[in-house]
N, C-alpha and C positions, 0 to 999 in steps of 0.2 A: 504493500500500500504506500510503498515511497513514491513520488514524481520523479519520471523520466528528465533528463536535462533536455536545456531546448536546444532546437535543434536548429542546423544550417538554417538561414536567412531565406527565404524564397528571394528569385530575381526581380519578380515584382510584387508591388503590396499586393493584397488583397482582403476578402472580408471573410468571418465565420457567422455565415448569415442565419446560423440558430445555434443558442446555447441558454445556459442557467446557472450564469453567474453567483445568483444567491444559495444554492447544493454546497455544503462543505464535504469534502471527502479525501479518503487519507488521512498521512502524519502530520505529514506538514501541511497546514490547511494557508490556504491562500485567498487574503482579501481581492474581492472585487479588482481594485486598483493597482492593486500588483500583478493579479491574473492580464489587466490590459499592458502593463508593462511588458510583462513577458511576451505577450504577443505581439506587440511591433518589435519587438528583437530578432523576431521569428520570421518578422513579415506578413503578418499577419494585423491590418492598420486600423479596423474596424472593429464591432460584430453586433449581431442582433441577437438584444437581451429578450426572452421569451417567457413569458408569463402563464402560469397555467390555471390559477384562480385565480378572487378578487385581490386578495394581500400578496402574491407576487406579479399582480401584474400590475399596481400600484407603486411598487418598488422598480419594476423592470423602467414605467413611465419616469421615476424620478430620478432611477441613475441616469436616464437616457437625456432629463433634461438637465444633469451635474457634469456628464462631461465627453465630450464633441467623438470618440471615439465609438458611441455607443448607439444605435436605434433600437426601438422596443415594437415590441408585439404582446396584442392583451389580449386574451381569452379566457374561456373556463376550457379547462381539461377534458377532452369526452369522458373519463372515468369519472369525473366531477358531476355531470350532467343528472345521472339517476340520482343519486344521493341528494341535491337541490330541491330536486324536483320530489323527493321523498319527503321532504320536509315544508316546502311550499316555496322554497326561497329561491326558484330556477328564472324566475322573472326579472326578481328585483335585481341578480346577480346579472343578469343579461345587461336590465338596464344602464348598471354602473361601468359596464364593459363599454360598451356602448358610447357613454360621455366621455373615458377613456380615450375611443378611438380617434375623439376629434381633438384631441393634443398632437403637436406641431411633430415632437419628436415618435411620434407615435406613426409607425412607417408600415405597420400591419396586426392583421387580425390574426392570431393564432396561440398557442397551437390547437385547431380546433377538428373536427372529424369524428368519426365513428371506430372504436375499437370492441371490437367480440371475441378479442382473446382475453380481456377481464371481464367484460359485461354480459351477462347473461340477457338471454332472447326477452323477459321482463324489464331490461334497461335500453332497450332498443330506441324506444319509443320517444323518450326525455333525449337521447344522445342525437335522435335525428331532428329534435324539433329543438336543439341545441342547434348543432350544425349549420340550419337552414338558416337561421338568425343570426348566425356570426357570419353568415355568406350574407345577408342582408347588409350588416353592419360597415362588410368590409366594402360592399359598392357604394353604399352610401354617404361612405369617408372616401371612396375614389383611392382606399388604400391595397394593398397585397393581402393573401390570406397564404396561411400555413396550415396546410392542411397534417394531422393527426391519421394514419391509415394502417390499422392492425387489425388484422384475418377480416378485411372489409372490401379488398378491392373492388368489386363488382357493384354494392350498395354505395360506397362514395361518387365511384363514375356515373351511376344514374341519379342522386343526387345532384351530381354537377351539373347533367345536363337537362335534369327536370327544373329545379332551379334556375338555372342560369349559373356560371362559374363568373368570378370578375373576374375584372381585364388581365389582371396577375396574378394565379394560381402557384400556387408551391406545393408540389408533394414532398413535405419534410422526412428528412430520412426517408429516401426512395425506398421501397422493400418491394418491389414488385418483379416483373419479368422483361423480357425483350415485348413479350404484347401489350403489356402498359403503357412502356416504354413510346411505345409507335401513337397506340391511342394519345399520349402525351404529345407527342408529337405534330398529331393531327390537330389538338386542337389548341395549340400554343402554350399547352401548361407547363411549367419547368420543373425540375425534378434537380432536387438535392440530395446529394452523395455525403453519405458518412461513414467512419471506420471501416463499419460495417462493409463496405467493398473491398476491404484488403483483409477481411477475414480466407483463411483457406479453405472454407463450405459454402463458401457464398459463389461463387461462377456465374449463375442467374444472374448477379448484379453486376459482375462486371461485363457479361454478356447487353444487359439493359443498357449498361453506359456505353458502351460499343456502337447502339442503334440511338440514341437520344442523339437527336440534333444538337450541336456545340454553341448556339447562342440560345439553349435551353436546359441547360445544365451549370451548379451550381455545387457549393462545396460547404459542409457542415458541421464540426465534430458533435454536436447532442450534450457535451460536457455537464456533469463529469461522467456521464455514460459513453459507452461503445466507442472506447480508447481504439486506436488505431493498430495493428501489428508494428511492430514487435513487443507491444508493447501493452497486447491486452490484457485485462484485469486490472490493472494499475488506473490511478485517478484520470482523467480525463481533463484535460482546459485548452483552450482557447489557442494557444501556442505551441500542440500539436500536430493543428492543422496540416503544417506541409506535410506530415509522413502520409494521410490521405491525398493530399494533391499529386505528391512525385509520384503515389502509384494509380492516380489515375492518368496522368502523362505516360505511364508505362503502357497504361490498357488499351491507349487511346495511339499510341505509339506518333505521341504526339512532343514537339520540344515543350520544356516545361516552364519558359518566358511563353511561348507562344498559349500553352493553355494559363496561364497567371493571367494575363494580359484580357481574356477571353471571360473566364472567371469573373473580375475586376469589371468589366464594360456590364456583363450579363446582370452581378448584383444591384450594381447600382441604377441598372435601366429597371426591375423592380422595386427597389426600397428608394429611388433619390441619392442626393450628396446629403455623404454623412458632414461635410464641411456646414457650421449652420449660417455662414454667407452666403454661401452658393444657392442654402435653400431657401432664405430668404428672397434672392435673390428671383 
């Protein structure tokens, strides 16, 4: 449970356009501020703070408005969704997500989606009329969504497209196949890559990153989850990112300034300039 040292510099910045900066884990526990430290050492210049209730998506908004490195996304959890709703409180919890979304540094809706490997066919029901409302929220703020997709693929996709998907869709942490992959493709959704690709059982995902369009593709570490090889099991943050990049450069047998640079263009054409002149601007 020690922290890996970081690592070689990428040749170009780039973002970890989903994490959870507020997760302590490990020996050596690493504040927020030093987790972004390390990660422009790394090269790594951004990242998007993700929220998965109301009390961290509230945090995620206010680190994001404390310091210029950071953009937030607010949701409720789909694992959250039955539970709210069990209690009565799925509304008012929406609602405050909601008033969230329309803060400046507040660049996306998420992590929000349908998961049926915790939720039973009784939580269905709250997770989709969760779902459908954070996809409301996020057209309505004209912002991104991060989509949440566990043993769901087939009910998200018809979700998206009975709904309507906004203009910037994320499948965070891609877990799906080369036919997602295409489906994503078809309909301009981006799909984000984490650890989880440079696992040795995973093939599927690097096979899916092989067919994903390159200005729809995206890079994530989940931190302090689904650490990267060499290096799994160990904490995860922010400034492990390149061990997932150099090997999708590998998959992709692609130079690894050329996929940074691609990376770099991609996130920001979703989330805006994390600079906040630019986005004032």
């Amino acid at each position: 449970m020690t922290r890996p040292e970081v690592p070689e510099a990428l040749p170009i910045p780039l973002y970890d356009n989903h994490t959870h900066l507020e997760f302590e884990d490990g020996i050596d526990q690493l504040e927020p501020l030093e987790s972004l430290d390390r990660a422009e050492a790394a090269g790594v210049r951004g990242v998007v703070q993700v929220g998965t209730d109301l009390e961290t998506s509230r945090w995620s908004a206010q680190l994001a408005a404390s310091d210029p490195r950071v953009l937030a996304a607010v949701a409720l959890h789909p694992n959250e969704a039955p539970k709210l709703f069990a209690r009565g409180e799925l509304s008012a919890h929406l609602s405050e997500i909601s008033r969230l979304a329309a803060e400046p540094r507040v660049r996306a809706v998420g992590e929000t989606g349908l998961d049926f490997f915790r939720t039973g066919e009784d939580g269905r029901e709250a997770q989709i009329e969760a779902f459908e409302t954070h996809i409301d929220i996020a057209k309505a703020n004209g912002i991104a969504m991060q989509i949440h997709d566990r043993d769901a693929h087939d009910e998200v996709v018809a979700t998206l497209l009975r709904v309507g998907a906004p203009e910037k869709t994320v499948f965070h942490c891609f877990s799906g196949d080369a036919k997602l992959a295409r489906i994503c493709n078809d309909r301009g959704w981006f799909m984000s890559f984490a650890g989880t690709m440079t696992f040795k059982n995973a093939p599927a995902l690097r096979e899916a990153l092989a067919v994903a369009k390159p200005e729809l593709i995206l890079a994530e570490t989940d931190a302090p989850f689904l650490t990267p090889e060499p290096f799994r099991g160990r904490p995860n943050a922010p400034y492990l990112l390149p061990h997932t990049v150099r090997r999708m450069a590998e998959t992709l047998n692609m130079p690894l300034d050329e996929l940074c640079a691609q990376l770099a263009a991609n996130t920001e054409r979703v989330y805006g300039s994390w600079d906040p002149e630019e986005a004032a601007a």
